[in-house]
C-alpha positions as CSV (number, residue, x, y, z in Angstrom):
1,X,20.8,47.2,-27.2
2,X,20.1,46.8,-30.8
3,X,16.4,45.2,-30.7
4,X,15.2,44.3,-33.7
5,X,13.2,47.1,-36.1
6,X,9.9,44.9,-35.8
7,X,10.1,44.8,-32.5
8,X,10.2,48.1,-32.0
9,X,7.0,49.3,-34.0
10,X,5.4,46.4,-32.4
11,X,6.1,47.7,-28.9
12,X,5.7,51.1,-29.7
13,X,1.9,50.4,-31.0
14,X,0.6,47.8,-28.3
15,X,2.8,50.2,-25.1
16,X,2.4,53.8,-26.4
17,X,3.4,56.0,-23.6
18,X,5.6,53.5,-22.0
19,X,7.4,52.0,-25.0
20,X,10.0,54.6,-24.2
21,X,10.6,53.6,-20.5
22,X,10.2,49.6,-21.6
23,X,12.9,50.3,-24.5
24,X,15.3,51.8,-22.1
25,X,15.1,48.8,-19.4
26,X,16.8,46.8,-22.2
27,X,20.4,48.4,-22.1
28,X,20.0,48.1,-18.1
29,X,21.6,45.0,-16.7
30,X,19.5,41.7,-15.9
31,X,19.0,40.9,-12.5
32,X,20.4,37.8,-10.4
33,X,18.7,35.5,-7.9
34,X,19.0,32.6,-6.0
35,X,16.9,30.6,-3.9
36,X,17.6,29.4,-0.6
37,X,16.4,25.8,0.1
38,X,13.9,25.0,2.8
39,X,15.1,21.2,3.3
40,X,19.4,22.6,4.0
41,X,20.6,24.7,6.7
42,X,20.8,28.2,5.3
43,X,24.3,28.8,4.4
44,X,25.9,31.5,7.2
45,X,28.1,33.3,4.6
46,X,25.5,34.0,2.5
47,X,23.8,37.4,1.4
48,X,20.1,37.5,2.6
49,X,20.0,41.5,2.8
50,X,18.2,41.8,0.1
51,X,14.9,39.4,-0.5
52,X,13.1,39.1,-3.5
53,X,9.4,40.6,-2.1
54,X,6.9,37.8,-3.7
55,X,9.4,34.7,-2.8
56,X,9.4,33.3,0.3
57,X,13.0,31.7,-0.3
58,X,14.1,34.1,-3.0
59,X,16.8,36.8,-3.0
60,X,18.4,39.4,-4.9
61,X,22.2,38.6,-5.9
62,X,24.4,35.9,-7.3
63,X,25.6,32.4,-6.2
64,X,29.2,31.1,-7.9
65,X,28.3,27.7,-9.3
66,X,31.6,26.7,-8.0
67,X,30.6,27.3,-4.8
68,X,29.7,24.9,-1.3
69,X,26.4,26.5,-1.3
70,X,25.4,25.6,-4.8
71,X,27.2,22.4,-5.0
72,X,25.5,21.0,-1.7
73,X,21.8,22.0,-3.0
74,X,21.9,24.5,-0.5
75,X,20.9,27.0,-2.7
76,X,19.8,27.4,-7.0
77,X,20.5,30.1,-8.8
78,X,17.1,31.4,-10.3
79,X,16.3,34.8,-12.1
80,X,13.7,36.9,-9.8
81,X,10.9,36.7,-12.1
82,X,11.0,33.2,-12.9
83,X,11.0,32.9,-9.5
84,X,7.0,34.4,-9.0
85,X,5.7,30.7,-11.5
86,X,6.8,29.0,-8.3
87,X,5.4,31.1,-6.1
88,X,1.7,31.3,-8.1
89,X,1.7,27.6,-8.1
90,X,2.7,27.1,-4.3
91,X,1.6,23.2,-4.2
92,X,0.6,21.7,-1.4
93,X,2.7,19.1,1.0
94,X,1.0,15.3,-0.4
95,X,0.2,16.7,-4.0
96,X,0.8,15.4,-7.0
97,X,2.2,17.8,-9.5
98,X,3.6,17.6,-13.0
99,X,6.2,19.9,-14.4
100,X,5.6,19.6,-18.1
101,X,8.6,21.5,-19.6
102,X,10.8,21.6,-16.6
103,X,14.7,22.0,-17.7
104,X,17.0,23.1,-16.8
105,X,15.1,22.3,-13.1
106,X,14.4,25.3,-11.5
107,X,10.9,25.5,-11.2
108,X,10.4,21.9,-10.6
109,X,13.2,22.8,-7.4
110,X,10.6,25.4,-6.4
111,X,7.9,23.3,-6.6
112,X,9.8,20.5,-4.9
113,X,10.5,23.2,-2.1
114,X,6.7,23.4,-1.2
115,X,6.1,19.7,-1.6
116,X,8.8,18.9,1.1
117,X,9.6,15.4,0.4
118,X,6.2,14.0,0.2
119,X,3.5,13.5,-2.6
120,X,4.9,13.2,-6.2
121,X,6.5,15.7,-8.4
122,X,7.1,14.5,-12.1
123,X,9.8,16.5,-13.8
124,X,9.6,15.9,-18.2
125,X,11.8,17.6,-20.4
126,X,11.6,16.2,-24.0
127,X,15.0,17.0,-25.5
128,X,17.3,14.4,-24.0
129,X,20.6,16.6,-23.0
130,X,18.3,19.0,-21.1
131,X,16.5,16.1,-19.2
132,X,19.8,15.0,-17.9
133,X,20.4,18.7,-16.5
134,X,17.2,18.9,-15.1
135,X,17.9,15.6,-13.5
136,X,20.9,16.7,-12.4
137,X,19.6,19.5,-11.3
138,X,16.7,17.8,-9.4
139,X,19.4,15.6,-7.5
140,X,21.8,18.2,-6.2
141,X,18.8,20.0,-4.5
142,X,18.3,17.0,-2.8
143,X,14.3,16.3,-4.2
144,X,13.2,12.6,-2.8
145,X,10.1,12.7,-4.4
146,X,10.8,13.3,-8.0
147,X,10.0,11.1,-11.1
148,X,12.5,12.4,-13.9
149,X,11.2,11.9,-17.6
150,X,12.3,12.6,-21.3
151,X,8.9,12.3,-22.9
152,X,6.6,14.0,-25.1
153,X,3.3,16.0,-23.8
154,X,1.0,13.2,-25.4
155,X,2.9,10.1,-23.7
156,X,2.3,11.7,-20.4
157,X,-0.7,12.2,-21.2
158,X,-2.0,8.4,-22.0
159,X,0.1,7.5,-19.3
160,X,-1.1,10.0,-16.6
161,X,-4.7,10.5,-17.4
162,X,-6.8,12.9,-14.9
163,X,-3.5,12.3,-12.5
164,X,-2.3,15.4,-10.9
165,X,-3.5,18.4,-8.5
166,X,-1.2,20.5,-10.7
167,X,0.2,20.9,-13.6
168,X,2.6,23.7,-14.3
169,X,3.1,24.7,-18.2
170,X,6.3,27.0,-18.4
171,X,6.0,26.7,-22.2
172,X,9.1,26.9,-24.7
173,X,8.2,30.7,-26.1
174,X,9.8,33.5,-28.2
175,X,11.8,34.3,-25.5
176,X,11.3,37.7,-25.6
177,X,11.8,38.8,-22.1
178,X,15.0,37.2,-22.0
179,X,16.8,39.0,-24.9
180,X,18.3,41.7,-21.7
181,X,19.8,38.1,-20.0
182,X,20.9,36.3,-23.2
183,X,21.3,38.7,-26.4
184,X,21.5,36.0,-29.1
185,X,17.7,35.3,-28.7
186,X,17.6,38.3,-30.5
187,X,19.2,36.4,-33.3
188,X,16.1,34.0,-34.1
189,X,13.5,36.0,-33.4
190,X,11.3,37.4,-36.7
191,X,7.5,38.7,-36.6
192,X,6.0,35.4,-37.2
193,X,8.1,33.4,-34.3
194,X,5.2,34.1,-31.5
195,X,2.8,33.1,-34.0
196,X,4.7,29.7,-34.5
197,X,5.6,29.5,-30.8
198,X,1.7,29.7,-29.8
199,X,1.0,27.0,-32.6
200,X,3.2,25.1,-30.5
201,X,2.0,26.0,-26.8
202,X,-1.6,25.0,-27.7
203,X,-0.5,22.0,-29.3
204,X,1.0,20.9,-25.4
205,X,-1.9,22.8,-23.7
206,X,-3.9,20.4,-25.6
207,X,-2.2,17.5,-23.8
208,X,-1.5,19.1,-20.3
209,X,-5.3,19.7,-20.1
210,X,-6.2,15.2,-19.9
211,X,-3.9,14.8,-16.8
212,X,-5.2,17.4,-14.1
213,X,-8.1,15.9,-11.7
214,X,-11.1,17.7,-11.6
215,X,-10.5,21.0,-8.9
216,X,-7.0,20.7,-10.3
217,X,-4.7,24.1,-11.4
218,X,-2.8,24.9,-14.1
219,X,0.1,26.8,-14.4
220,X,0.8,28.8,-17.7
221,X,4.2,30.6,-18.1
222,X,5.9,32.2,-20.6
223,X,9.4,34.7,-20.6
224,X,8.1,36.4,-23.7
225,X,5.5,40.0,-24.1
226,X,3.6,38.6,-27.1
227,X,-0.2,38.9,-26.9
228,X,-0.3,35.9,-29.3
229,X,1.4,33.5,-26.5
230,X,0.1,35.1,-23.4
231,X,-3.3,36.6,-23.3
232,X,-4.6,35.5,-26.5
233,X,-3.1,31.8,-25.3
234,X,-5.4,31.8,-22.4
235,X,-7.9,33.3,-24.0
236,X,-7.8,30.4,-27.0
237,X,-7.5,28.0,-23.5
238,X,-11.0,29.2,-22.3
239,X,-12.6,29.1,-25.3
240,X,-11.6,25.5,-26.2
241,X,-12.1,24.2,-22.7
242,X,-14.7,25.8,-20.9
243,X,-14.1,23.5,-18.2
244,X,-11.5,26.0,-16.5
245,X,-11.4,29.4,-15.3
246,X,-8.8,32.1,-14.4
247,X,-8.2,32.0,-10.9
248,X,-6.6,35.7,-9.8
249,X,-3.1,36.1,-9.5
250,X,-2.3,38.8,-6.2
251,X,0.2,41.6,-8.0
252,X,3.2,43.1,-5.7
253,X,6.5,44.8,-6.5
254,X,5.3,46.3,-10.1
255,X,3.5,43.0,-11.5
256,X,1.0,44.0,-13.7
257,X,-2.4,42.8,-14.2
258,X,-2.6,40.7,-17.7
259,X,-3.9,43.1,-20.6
260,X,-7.3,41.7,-21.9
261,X,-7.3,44.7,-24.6
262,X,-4.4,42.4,-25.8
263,X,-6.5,39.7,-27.3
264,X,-10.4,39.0,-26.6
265,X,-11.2,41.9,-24.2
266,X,-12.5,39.5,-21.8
267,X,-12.0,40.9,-18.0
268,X,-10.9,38.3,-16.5
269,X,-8.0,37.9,-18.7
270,X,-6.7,41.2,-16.1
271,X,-6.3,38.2,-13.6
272,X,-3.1,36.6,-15.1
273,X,0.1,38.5,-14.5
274,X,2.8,40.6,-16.3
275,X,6.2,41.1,-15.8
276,X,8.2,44.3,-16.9
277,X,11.6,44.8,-16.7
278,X,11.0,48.9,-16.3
279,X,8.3,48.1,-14.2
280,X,9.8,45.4,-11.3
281,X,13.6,44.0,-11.1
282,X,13.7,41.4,-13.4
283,X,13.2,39.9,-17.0
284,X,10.0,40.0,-18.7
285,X,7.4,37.5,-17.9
286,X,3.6,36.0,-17.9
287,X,1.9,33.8,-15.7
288,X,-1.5,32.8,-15.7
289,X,-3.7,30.2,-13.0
290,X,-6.5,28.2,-14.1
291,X,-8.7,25.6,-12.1
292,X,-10.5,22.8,-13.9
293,X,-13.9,22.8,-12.7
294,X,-14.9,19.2,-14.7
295,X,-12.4,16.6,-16.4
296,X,-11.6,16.9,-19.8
297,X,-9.7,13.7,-19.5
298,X,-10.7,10.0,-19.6
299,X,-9.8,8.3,-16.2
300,X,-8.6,4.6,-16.9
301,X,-7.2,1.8,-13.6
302,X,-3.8,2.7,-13.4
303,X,-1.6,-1.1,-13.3
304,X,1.0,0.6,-10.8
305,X,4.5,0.2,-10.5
306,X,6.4,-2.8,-8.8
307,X,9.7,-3.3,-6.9
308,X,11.3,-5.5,-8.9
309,X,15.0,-6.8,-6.8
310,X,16.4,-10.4,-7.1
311,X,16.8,-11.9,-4.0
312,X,20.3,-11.3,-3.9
313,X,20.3,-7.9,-4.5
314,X,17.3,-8.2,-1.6
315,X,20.4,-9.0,0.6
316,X,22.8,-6.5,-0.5
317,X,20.7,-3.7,-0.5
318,X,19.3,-4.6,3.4
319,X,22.7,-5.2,4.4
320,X,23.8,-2.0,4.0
321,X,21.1,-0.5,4.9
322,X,21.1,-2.3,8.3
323,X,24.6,-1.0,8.5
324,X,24.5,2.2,7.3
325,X,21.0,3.8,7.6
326,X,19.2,5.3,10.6
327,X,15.8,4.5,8.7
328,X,15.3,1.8,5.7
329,X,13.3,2.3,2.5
330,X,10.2,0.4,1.8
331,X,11.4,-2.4,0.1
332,X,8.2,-2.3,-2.0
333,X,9.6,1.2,-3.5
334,X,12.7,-0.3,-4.3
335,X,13.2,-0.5,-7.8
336,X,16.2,-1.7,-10.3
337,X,17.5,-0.7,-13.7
338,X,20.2,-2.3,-14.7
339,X,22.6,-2.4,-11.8
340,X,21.1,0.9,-10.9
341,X,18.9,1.0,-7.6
342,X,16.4,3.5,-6.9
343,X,13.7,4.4,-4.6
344,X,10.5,4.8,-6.2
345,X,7.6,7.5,-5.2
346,X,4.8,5.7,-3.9
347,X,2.0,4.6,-5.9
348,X,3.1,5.7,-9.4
349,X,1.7,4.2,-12.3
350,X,3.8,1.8,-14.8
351,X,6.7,3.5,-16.4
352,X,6.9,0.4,-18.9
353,X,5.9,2.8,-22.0
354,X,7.7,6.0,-20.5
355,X,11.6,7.6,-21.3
356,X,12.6,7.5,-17.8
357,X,15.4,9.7,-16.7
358,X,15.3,8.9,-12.8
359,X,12.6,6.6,-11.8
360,X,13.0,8.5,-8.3
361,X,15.7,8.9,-5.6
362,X,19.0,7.2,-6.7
363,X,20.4,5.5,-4.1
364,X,23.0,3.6,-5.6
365,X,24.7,0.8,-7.5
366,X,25.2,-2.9,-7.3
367,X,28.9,-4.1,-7.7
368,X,29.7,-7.8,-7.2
369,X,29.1,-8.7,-3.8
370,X,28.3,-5.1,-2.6
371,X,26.3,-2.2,-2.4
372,X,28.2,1.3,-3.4
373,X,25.7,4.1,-2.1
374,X,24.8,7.2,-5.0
375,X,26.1,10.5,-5.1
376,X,22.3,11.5,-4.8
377,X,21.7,9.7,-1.6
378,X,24.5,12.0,0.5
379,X,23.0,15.0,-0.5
380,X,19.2,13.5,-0.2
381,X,19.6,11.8,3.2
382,X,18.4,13.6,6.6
383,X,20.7,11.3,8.5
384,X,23.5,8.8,7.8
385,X,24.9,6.8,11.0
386,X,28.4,7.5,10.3
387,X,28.7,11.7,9.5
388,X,32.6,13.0,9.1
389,X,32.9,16.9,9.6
390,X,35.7,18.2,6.9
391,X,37.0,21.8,6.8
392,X,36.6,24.0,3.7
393,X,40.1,22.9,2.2
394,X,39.0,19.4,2.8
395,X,35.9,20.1,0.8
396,X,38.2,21.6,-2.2
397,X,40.0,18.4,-2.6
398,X,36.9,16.2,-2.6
399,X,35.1,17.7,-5.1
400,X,38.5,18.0,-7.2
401,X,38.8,14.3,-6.9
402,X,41.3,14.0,-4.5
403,X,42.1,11.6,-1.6
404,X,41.8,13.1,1.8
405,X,43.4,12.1,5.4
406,X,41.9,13.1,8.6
407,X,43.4,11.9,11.8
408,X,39.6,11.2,14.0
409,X,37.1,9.2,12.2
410,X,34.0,7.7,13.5
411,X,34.6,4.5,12.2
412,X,37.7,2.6,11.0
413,X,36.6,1.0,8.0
414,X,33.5,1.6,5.5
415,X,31.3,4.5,4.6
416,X,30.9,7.8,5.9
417,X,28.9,11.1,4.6
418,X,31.2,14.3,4.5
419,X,29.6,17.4,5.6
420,X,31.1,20.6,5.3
421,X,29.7,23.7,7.4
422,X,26.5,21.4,8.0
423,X,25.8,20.7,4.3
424,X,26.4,17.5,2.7
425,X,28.7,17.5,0.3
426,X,29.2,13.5,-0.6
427,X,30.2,9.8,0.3
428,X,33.5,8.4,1.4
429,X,35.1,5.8,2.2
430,X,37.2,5.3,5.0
431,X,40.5,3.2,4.8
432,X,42.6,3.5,7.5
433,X,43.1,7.1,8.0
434,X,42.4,7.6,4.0
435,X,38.6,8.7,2.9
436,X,38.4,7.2,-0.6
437,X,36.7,9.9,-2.9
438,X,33.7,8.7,-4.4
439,X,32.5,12.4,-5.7
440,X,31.1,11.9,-8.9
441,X,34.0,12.0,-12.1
442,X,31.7,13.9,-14.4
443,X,31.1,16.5,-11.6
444,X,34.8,17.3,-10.4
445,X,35.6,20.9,-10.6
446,X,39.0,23.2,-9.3
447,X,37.5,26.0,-6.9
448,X,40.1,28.6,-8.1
């Protein structure tokens, strides 16, 4: 691989002995992963022979995006080290947690993994096309609990202020440890990009730090080797806010301790964590944990979030939920935009001021005189009343878009979830012996 000449002599000078071995894992090939995930059955057919050491969920391989697997939720396709930013954070079941810079979605999946359903998980991405991949993202893996947003670090922050348990940081960086994976990063990388990516990271570290509760963690990650966005970052973080400290990452499977020597020689630095491509099977990576001992934030009474349905749509919504659902939503959670209905996390404050992707679980959309359940819902739901087993060639068609006839059907007229080798793949509607598609238009794909 041709890196570039700077690159090289800075290497060379900060790696001596090993720049040799480092330079060489460059023209090996990147490594692929996917994630199996916790709230599916684990697909039968898939490949668990060879797990990834540090991820309780994680493996060694590749997943076809056109796939059952993938398209259920059942599983994400995540590179191995990006994989161990998950597994440092490990949130707890009932936390709240925000995911500052979370497209394309798969650490906020991760995270959403280890939160099970309950607490809150906010998911922000401030360029608008990426927030609507994360979103996606977020919804095909079947995440209940998840507030989607398209906002800057400083709106978060007056909204959310000394808010969450956890905040994870995987901060937008030189990308250094991706040029193996994705070549053209090569293209836009100079000298001085670090030094204008950490301008940038401290600028959101700057924000990140007024939202975390007092015991709280943060989450720093970057997929890039420079000093200036790693240790020196963490060291700048320390120095500004004395509040924190570096709580020790554990190292397996050739993770590295974090190289104080790299910026101010402080010791503790060696507690953050370094990924190597000649070193572990993976891309190049950093990851650093720090708990805030005292706010830094200002606490304000949070005016929280209301249900806000007409009576009508009251009516509609209960009536097919009465019909349809083994177990109804709060009604309190319930929450409108537009002809959009969704099911909010609990106790979240106002999202008046906010760029709101998904104000939590879609569950569908009000037509005239009807309810029309969300793509979203199938694939988020533990149970629907009325479940329709299709075989694999079934599955094909519905996700192309077509019509499908099946002769035994456990009701005769209204909605059913298709499931396909016990994942849920979508909604249909039953018409005689006709399911009327209802898999998204914008999603459709041809398996072959």
């Amino acid at each position: 691989m041709g890196l570039p000449e700077a690159f090289i002599t800075k290497y060379e000078h900060l790696l001596g002995d090993e720049a040799d071995a480092f330079f060489k894992s460059f023209d090996q090939p990147s490594t692929g992963g996917f994630r199996v995930n916790p709230m599916r059955t684990t697909p039968s057919d898939l490949d668990l022979s060879d797990p990834v050491p540090y991820s309780q969920w994680g493996y060694y391989g590749k997943v076809a995006g056109h796939s059952l697997d993938h398209q259920s939720g059942a599983v994400y396709s995540q590179e191995p080290s990006a994989m161990f930013v998950g597994e440092v954070a490990a949130p707890k079941p009932g936390q709240r947690v925000l995911d500052l810079c979370a497209s394309p979605g798969g650490k906020s999946t991760h995270l959403g993994s280890f939160l099970q359903g309950s607490g809150l998980l906010v998911s922000n991405e401030i360029m608008g096309k990426r927030a609507k991949v994360l979103a996606e993202n977020t919804e095909r893996f079947g995440l209940t609990n998840t507030l989607v947003l398209n906002e800057d670090p400083t709106s978060i922050a007056k909204t959310f202020p000394v808010y969450f348990d956890q905040v994870l940081v995987d901060a937008p960086c030189s990308g250094e440890g991706m040029f193996r994976k994705d070549p053209d990063a090569m293209s836009y990388w100079t000298p001085d990009y670090p030094i204008a990516c950490a301008n940038r990271q401290r600028e959101i570290l700057s924000e990140a730090v007024k939202v975390l509760k007092p015991g709280g963690e943060l989450i720093y990650s970057t997929c890039t080797f420079a000093p200036e966005e790693d240790e020196q970052m963490i060291a700048w973080l320390l120095a500004t806010y004395p509040a924190f400290e570096i709580v020790p990452i554990a190292k397996t499977a050739g993770i590295i301790d974090g190289k104080p020597e790299w910026a101010d020689g402080n010791p503790e630095l060696a507690g953050t964590a370094r990924l190597f491509p000649h070193l572990m099977r993976g891309e190049g990576h950093f990851v650093a944990k720090l708990r805030l001992k005292t706010a830094i934030g200002t606490t304000k009474k949070e005016r929280l979030q209301k249900g806000n349905l007409s009576r009508d749509q009251q009516q509609l919504f209960s009536d097919f939920a009465d019909e349809y659902l083994t177990i109804a939503p709060d009604k309190r959670q319930l929450l409108t935009f537009g002809d959009q209905l969704y099911l909010m996390p609990e106790n979240i404050p106002s999202l008046q001021k906010l760029k709101v992707v998904r104000p939590g679980l879609h569950l569908g959309t009000f037509k005239k005189n009807r309810f029309e359940p969300s793509y979203a819902l199938a694939l988020a739901l533990p149970t629907f009343k009325f479940e329709l087993t299709i075989s694999e060639d079934d599955w094909q068609k519905v996700v192309h878009g077509d019509t499908i006839t099946v002769d035994e059907l456990p009701i005769q007229k209204g909605w059913v979830r298709l499931i396909c080798k016990q994942q849920p793949v979508a909604f249909g509607k039953v018409v005689g012996r006709t399911i009327k598609n209802f898999f998204p238009k914008g999603l459709r794909f041809n398996v072959h």
